[in-house]
N, C-alpha and C positions, 0 to 999 in steps of 0.2 A: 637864303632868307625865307622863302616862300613854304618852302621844307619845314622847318625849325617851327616858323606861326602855325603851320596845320597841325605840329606832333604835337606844338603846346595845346593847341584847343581842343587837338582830343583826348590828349593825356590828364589834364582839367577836369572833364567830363567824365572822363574814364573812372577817376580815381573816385568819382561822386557816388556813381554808379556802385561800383564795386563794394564802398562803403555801405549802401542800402541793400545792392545787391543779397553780400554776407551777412548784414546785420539778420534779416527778413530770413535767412536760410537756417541761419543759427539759431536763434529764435524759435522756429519752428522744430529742429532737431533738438534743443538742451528742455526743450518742454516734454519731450518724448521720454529723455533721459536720464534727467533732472531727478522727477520723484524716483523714479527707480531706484537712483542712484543713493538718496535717502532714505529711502527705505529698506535698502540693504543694510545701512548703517554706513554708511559713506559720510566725510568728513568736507566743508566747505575748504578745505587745499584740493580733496578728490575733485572736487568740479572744477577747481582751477587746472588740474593736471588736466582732466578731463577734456575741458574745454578748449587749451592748445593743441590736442591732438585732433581735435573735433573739427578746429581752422583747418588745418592742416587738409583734413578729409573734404573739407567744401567748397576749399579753393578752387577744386580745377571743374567744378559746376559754377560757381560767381565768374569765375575770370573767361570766357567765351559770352557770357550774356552781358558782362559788364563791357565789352570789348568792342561788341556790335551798337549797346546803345549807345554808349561814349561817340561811336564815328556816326550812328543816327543824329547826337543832340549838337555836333559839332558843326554836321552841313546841313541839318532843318536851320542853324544858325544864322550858317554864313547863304544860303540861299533867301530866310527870310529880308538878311539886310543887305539885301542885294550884292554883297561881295563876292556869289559865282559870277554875277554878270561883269563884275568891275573885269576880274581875273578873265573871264574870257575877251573884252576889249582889248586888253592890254597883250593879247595875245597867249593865253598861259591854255593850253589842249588839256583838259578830260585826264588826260593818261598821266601829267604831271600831276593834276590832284589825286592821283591815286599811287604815286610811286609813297608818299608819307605815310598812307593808308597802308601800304603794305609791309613798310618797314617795323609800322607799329605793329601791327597782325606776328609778321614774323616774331618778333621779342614776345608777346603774350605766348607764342606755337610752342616757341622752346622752354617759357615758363611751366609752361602746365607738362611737355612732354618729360621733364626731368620730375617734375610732381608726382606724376603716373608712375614714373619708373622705378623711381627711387625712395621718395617719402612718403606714398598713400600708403604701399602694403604696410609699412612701418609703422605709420600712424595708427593703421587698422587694428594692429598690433598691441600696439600698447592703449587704445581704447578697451579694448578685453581684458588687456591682462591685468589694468587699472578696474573694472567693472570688477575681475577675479578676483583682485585682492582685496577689496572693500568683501568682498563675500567670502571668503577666508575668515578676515576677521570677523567678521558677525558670525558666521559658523562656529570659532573656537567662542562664543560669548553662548551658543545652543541653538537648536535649531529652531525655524520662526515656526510660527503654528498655522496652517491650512494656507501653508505657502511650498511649493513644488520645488525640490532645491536640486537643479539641474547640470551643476559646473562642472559636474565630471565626466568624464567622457565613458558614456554606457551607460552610467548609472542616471536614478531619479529616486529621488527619499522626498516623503510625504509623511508629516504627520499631522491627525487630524484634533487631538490634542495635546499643550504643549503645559509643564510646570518649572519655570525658573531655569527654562532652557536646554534644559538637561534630560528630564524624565519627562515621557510620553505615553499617549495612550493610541489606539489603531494607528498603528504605522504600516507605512506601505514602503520596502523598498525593490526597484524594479531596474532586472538587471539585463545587457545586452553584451556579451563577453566573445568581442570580435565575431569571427564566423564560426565560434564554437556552439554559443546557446543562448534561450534568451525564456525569460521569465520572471517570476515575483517571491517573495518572502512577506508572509504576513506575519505580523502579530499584538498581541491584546495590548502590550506594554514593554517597555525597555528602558534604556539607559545610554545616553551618549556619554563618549569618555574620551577625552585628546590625551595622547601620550607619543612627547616627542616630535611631533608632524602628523602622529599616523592619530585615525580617526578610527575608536571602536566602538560598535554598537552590541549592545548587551539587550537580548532581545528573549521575549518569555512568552509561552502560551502560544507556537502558532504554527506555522505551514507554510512550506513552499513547493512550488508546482517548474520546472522549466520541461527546455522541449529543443532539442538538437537545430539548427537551421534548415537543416533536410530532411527534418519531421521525423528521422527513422526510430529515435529516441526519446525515450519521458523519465523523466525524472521527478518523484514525489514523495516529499518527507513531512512528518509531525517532528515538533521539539514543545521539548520542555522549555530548556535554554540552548539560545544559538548565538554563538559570537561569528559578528559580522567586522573584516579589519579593512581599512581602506587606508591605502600607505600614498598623505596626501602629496608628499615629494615628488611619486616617482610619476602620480597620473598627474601631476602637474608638467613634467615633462614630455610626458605620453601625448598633452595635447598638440591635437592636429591642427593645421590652420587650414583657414578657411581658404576660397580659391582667392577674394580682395586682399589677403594674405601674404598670398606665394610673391617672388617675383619672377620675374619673367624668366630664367632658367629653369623655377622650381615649376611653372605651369608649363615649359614646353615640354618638360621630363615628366610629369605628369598625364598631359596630351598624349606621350606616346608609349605609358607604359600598358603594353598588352594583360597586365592584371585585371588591368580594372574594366569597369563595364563598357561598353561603347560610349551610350550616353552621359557618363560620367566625363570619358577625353574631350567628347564633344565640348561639353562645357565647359572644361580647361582652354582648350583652343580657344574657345569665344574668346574667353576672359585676356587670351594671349593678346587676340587679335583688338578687341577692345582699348588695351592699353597703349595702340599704335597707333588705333584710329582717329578716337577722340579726342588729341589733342589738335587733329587739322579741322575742326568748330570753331576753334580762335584763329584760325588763319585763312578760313572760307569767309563765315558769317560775317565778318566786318566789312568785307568786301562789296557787301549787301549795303552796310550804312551809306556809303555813297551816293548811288544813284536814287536811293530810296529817300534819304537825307532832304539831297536838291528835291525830289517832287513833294514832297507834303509841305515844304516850306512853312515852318510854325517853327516856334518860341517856347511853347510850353514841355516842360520834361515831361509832363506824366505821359503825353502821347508818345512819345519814343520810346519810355520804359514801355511802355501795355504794347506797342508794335516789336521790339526789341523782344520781350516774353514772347510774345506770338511766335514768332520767327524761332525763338530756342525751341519752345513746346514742340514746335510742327520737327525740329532738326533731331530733338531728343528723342518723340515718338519714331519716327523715320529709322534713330541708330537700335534703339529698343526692339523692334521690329524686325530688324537685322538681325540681333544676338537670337532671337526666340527663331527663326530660321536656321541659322547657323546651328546652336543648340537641338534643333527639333532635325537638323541634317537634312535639311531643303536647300541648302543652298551650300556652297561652300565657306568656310568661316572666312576668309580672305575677302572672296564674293560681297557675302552678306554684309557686313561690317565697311564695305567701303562704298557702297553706290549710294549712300545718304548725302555724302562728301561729295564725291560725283557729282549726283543730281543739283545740293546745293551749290557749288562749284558756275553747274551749267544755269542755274540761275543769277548769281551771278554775275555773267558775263552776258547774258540776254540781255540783264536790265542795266549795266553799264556801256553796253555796246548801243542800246535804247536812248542812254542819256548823250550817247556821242552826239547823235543824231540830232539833238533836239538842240543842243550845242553847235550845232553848226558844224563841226569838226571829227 
């Protein structure tokens, strides 16, 4: 019985939380992404696909802050109206008000850990490919004018005047073609042309300049007229994902493919170690609402949210801090990535081991 009242009051609380939580997160990211998203030519269903992937992504940030305030606003509650002292009369120890606490913590840990594992890269996923295709379609409509059109992988086209989409003037297209070469094509004027998928630029009056990756080679030509093809299928396939991307196979195989640079696995490892760690914040920081809960003894939410943010801030900055060691190869990624957890852990049980105290028991 005693079980069941704590998970209700804090699952109550929880779900308040979460709601303002997400709302305050969302908010703050679909205004980032929103005009953008309009101004590629994006369609009010695009922000609606948008925006459930965009949940998706912010979840397992709201659900550890909404988890801790929830167990904050549940025992500032029950200590403000005296019902810790009732339950300690009646004999009920510290460590039963915390077996509910942890049951809940648990169910948030494995929320978010299947989050991380399995639907953020996804989600991450089709936030892009959702961003892509909205800029597809504006591309096959001509390119926008003294706007950088970046989607492809290597390339970057810039024109700095645009007519009915199609025809331009000083175009810049600038190219990076794996570890072969990398440089620019100017010219005075051209013509974009879609045929079939593929994207050709018909370009007049100009120059281009490249340069080997190993500097040992230059390459430098005049035209009259230059056709430029971009076969938008196949670079559409060709895209890479990013490392929020991969899942956890694709970053440990990554982490250890001797290709790539050091600092490059480095960062894959993080990213590895990241999606293992992060979800023991909802199963730590609650633990914290407890003891913290009983002493400030108040009524009002807004002080549990603003100490609830504090507490993420300090545990966020902490993991943050971690990855940039791990990443920068001060520490081991393993290492780095879990003493946040750790330490908040060992806090914790200070200040629960604190309130035993003061409880009597």
């Amino acid at each position: 019985m005693l079980k069941r009242y704590l998970i209700r009051e804090i699952l109550s609380n929880f779900l308040v939380a979460l709601f303002v939580v997400l709302f305050l997160l969302f908010l703050t990211r679909i205004m980032d992404f929103g005009p953008e998203l309009f101004q590629k030519g994006g369609t009010f269903s695009d922000l609606i696909s948008f925006s459930g992937y965009l949940l998706f992504f912010l979840l397992p940030f709201a659900l550890p802050l909404a988890a801790l305030t929830g167990t904050l606003l549940a025992f500032m509650r029950l200590a403000h109206d005296q019902e810790i002292l009732a339950f300690s009369a009646l004999g009920v120890s510290p460590r039963k008000l915390l077996i509910p606490v942890t049951y809940f913590s648990l169910v948030i840990f494995l929320i978010i850990l299947v989050l991380n594992l399995v639907f953020l890269p996804v989600a991450k996923r089709h936030m892009r490919d959702t961003l892509f295709g909205v800029f597809k379609r504006r591309l096959e409509k001509g390119l926008p004018e003294k706007t950088p059109v970046d989607w492809f992988p290597g390339l970057l086209l810039y024109a700095h005047k645009v007519k009915k989409g199609f025809r331009f003037k000083d175009f810049y297209l600038f190219e990076e073609s794996g570890n072969q070469k990398v440089g620019f094509v100017y010219a005075e004027k051209g013509e974009l042309r879609i045929k079939r998928g593929e994207i050709e630029l018909r370009l007049e009056k100009g120059e281009g300049h490249f340069l080997s990756k190993d500097l040992s080679e230059a390459e430098n030509f005049y035209f009259g007229t230059y056709i430029y093809r971009i076969p938008m299928e196949r670079l559409i396939k060709k895209r890479e994902f990013k490392r929020g991307e991969l899942d956890l196979g694709a970053l440990l195989k990554k982490a250890r493919d001797p290709k790539l640079p050091l600092r490059k696995r480095r960062k894959y490892l993080a990213e590895f170690y990241q999606r293992l760690f992060y979800p023991f914040s909802a199963l730590i920081l609650p633990l914290l609402g407890l003891p913290l809960g009983a002493r400030l003894r108040a009524s009002g939410r807004g002080l549990a949210l603003a100490a609830g943010l504090l507490l993420y801030l300090l545990y966020y900055l902490l993991f943050s801090f971690g990855t940039t060691l791990a990443e920068g190869g001060k520490l081991p990624p393993f290492l780095a990535l879990a003493w946040p957890n750790l330490f908040f852990l060992g806090l914790a049980l200070f200040l629960f081991r604190d309130f035993e105290k003061r409880e009597g028991r």
